[in-house]
N, C-alpha and C positions, 0 to 999 in steps of 0.2 A: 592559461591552460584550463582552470575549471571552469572559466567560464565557456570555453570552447566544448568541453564534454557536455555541459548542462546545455547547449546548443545544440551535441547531436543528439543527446535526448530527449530533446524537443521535438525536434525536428521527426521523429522519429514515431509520434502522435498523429496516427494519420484515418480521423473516418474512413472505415471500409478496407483498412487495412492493416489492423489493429498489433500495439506490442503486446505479447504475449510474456508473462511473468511468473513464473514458477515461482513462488517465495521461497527464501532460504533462510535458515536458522544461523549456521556457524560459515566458517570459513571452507569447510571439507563441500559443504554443500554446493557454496558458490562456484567453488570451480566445479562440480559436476555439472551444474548449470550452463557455465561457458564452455565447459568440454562439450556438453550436447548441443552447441551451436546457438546458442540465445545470445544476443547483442547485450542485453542490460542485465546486471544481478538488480533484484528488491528482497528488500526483507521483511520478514511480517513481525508484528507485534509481539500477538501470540506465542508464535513458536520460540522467537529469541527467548524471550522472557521464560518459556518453558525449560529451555536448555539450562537457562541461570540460575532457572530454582525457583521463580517467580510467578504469581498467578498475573493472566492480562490484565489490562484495566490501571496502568500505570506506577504497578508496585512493584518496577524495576526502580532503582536507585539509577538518577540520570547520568551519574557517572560511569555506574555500568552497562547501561543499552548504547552509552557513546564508545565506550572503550569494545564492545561489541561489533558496533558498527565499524567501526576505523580497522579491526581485524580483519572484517570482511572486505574491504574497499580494498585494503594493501594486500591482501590473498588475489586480486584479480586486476586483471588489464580494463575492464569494463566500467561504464560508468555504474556507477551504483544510489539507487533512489530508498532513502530507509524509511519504513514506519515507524516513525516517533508520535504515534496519540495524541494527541493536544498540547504537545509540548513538557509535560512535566511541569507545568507550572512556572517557566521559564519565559522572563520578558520576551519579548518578540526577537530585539536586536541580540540577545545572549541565545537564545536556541540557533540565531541564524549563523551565528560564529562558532557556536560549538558545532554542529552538521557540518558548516564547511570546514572544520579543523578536521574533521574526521574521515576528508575524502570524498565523501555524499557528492552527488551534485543536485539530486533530490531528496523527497520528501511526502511521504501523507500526512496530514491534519484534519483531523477528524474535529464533529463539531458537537462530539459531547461531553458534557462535564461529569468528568470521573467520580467527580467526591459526592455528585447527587444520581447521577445517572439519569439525567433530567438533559434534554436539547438545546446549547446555549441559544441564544437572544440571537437570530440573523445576523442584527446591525454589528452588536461586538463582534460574532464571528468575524465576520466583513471585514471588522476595522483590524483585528488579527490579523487575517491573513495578509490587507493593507502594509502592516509595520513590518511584516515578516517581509515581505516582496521590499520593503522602502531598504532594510535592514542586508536583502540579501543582495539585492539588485538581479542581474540578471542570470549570475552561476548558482541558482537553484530553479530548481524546476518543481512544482507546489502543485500536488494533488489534494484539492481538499475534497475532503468525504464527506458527503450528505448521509445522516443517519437517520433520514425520519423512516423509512421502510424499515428501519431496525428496532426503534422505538414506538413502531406501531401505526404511525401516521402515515396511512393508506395514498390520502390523496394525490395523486399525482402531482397539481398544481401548485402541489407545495413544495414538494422536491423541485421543482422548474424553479421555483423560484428563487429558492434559494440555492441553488447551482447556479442561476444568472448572475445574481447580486457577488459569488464567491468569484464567479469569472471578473467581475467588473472589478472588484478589489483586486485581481491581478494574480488569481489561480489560471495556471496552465489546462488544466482538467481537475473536471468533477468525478466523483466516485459515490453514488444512491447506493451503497450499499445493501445485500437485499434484495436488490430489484433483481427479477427470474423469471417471470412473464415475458415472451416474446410480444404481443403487441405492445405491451407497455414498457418496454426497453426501446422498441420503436417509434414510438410516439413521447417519447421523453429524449431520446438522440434528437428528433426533430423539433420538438420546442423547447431546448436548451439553447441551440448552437453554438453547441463549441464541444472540443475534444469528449468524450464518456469512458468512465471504466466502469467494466460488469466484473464482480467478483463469480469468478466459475466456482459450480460447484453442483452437483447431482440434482439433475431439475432443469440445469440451465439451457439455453440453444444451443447447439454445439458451435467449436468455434468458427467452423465455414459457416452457417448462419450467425454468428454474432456480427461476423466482418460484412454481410450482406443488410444488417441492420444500420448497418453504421458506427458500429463502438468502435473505439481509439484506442485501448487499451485494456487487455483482460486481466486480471488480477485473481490468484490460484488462495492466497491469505495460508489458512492454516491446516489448506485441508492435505497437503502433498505432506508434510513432518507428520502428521496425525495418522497418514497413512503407511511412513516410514518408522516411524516410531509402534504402530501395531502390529508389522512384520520384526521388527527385533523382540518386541515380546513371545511374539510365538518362535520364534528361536530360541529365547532364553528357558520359555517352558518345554521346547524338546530336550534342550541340556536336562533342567532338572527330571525330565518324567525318562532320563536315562538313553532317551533317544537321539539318534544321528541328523544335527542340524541341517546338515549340507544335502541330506537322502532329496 
């Protein structure tokens, strides 16, 4: 059975025809998500962690971004792919068993180290994402996310490369997070080869132009809570300044 779900979410990564991923924080979310007709819930980092009390960057307690996650899996029919950071610090074969106890059938893994904020070493990355794939076999589905545009390292050729090298270790899709320029989502779709996700967000192609680039999967992260969570504020400050929320 998970491996079957982690199949159709594969399957379901398609250049030119991209999944499209609203992140969601809790479980109320997720199913607003599948009620608006979206095939996969994801969760983002950010936001869960936001909802828990937690700043991003892995200062969820792993027991509680998993008991986070497994709410949200069992709130909905859909498969469901979670943002878990780098693991938490968790061997390869323990992070692969805790996600799949949780319902997941995927995952993103990002490839930078929390405690320096510094880009890990390609190769380990690699061999990571390796143990995690040997650990899960085929019912997870492994978005690793390339962070050099996030840490500053412009070059394209670097990100290619290290999205190849993350493919060859046996990630499904890459994620240059960052990356927002139309030619160079272009031109990194095409000397990657293999699946892309663009994190959407103000600036980017729109998504009829992403699919015509070629990405595989959009990724929304933490801008939709960010935006839902500044509309509750400004409700909570109509209550207080005495006025009618609902006007």
């Amino acid at each position: 059975m998970t491996t079957d779900r982690a199949a159709a979410l594969r399957e379901l990564h398609v250049p030119g025809r991209p999944l499209i991923l609203p992140n969601v924080w809790d479980a109320a979310s997720a199913r607003a998500v599948v009620e608006a007709g979206f095939p996969v819930v994801a969760t983002g980092s950010a936001a869960v962690a936001e909802v828990l009390g937690y700043d991003d960057g892995e200062a969820t307690p792993v027991a509680e971004m998993m008991a986070a996650i497994a709410r949200i899996a069992r709130a909905v029919a859909a498969p469901v792919t979670a943002d878990v950071e780098r693991g938490y610090r968790l061997p390869p074969a323990e992070l692969a068993e805790r996600l799949i106890a949780t319902g997941a059938v995927g995952c993103n893994l990002e490839d930078t180290d929390q405690a320096t904020g510094a880009l890990v070493d390609v190769e380990e990355q690699a061999a990571f994402l390796a143990a995690v794939r040997a650990a899960a076999g085929p019912g997870l589905v492994i978005n690793a996310r390339v962070d050099t545009y996030l840490r500053g390292e412009r070059a394209r050729e670097v990100a290619v490369a290290r999205a190849r090298r993350y493919l060859e270790a046996g990630a499904d899709c890459v994620y240059p997070i960052g990356l927002a320029d139309e030619k160079e989502i272009e031109r990194l779709v095409t000397e990657v080869g293999g699946p892309v996700n663009v994190l959407f967000r103000p600036g980017t192609p729109s998504l009829a132009r992403l699919a015509e680039l070629g990405v595989a999967r959009v990724s929304f992260g933490h801008g939709l809570h960010a935006a839902a969570h500044a509309h509750a504020r400004a409700l909570f400050q109509a209550v207080a300044e005495g006025r009618d929320p609902y006007a």
